[in-house]
C-alpha positions as CSV (number, residue, x, y, z in Angstrom):
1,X,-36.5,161.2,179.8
2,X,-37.1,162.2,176.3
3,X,-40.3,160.2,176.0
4,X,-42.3,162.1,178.7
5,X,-43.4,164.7,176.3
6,X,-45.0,161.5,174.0
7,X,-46.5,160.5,176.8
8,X,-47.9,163.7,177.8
9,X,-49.2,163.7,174.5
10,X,-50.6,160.3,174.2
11,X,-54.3,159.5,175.2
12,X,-53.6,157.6,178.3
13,X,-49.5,157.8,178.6
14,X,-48.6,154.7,181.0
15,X,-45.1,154.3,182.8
16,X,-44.3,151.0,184.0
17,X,-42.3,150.9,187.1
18,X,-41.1,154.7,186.9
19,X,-37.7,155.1,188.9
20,X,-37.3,157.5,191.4
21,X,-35.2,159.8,189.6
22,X,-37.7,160.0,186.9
23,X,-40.2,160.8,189.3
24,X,-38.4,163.4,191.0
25,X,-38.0,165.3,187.5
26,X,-41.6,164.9,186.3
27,X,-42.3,166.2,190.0
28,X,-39.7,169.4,188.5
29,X,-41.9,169.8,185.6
30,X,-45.3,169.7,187.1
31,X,-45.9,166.1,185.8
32,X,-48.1,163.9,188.2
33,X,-47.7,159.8,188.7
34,X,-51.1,158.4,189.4
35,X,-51.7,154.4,189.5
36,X,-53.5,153.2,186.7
37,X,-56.5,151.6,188.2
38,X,-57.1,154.6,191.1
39,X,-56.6,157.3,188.3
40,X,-59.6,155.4,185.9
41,X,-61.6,155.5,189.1
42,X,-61.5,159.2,189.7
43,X,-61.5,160.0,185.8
44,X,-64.9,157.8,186.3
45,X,-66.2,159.6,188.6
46,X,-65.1,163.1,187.1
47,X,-67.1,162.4,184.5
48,X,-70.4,160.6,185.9
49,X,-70.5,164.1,187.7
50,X,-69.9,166.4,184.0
51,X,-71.5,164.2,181.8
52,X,-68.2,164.3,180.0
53,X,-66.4,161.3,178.2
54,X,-63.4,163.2,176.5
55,X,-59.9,163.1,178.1
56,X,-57.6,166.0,178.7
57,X,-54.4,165.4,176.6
58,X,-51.7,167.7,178.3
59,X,-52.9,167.3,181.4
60,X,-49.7,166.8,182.7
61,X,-50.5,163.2,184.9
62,X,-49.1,159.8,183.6
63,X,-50.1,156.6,185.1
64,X,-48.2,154.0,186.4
65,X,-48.4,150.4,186.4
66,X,-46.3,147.5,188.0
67,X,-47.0,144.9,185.0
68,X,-48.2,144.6,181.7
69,X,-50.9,142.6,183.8
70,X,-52.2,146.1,184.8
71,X,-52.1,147.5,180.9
72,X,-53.8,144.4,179.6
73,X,-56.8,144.5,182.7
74,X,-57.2,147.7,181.7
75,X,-57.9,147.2,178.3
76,X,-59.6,143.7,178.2
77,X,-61.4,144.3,181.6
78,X,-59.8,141.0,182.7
79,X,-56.2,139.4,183.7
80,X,-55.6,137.1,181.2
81,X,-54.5,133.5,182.8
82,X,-53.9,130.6,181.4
């Protein structure tokens, strides 16, 4: 609990697996759970439509993940096999 005002803080602050309990207090707070990949998607198109390409620290939303699969796809692009 006492990270979730780092994360708020953070660039992108990324949660994986967030219990429910943790959900339900960030719910408390005003604090929205996105998934990663859908939440890039619509920051996308956001800002194809403002011709913007800063994000909104406090924004209150984290995103969720199920894997560090999802964190490193999201950086690289590309799920690393080997």
């Amino acid at each position: 609990m006492n990270d979730l005002l780092c994360l708020l803080q953070a660039d992108i602050g990324i949660l994986i697996n967030p219990g429910p309990n943790l959900a339900r207090v960030g719910n408390h707070f005003g604090i929205s759970f996105i998934p990663l990949y859908h939440g890039i998607i619509e920051k996308q198109k956001t800002y194809a439509k403002k011709d913007s390409t800063s994000w909104n620290k406090l924004s209150g939303v984290l995103y969720t993940v199920s894997s560090w699969a999802e964190i490193h796809m999201f950086i690289q692009g590309s799920i690393y096999t080997d």
